[in-house]
C-alpha positions in Angstrom: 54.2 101.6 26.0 53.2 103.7 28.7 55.0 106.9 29.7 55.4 107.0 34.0 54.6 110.4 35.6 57.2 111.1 38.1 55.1 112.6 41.5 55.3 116.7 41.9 58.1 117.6 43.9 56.4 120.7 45.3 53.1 119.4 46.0 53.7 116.1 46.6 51.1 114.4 44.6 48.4 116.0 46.7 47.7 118.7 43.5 47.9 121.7 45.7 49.9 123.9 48.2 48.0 123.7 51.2 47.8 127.6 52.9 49.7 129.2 56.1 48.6 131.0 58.8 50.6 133.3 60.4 49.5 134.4 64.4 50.7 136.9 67.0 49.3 139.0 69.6 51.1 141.6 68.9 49.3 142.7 65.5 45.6 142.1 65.1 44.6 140.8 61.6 41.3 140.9 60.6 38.2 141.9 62.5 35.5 139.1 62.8 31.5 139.6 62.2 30.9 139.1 66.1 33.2 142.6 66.4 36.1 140.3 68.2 39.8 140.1 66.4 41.2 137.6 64.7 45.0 137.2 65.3 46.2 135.2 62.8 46.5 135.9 59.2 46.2 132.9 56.6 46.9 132.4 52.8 44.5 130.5 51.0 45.2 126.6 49.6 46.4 126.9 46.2 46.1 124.6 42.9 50.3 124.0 42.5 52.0 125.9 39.6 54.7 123.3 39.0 51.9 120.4 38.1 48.7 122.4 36.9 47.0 120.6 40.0 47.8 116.8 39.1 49.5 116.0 41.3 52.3 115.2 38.3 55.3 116.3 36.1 55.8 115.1 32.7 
C-alpha cells in the first residue's frame, strides 16, 4: 500500500520560498561595483522549513 504525500502548504510543492525585494527611493540599499545605488533590498530564495525542500508533508 502506498502512503500519499499531501503537497506543502507553504511552498506549494515548488520546495522553496521564493525571495522578496523590497524598493524605495527614499533609502538607498546597497552600493553597486559600477559606484551607482541599488534601491531595492532583496532576501534570498530559501529551501522551505515546513517540507525540508520536497515539496511535501508526511
Amino acid at each position: 500500500m502506498t502512503t500519499k504525500n499531501k503537497i506543502c502548504p507553504i511552498c506549494q510543492g515548488k520546495k522553496s520560498i521564493q525571495g522578496t525585494c523590497q524598493c524605495s527611493s527614499e533609502w538607498r540599499g546597497n552600493s553597486r561595483a559600477d559606484g551607482g545605488w541599488d534601491d531595492c533590498q532583496c532576501t534570498p530564495e530559501q529551501k522551505c522549513s515546513t517540507c525540508g525542500g520536497t515539496g511535501y508533508v508526511k
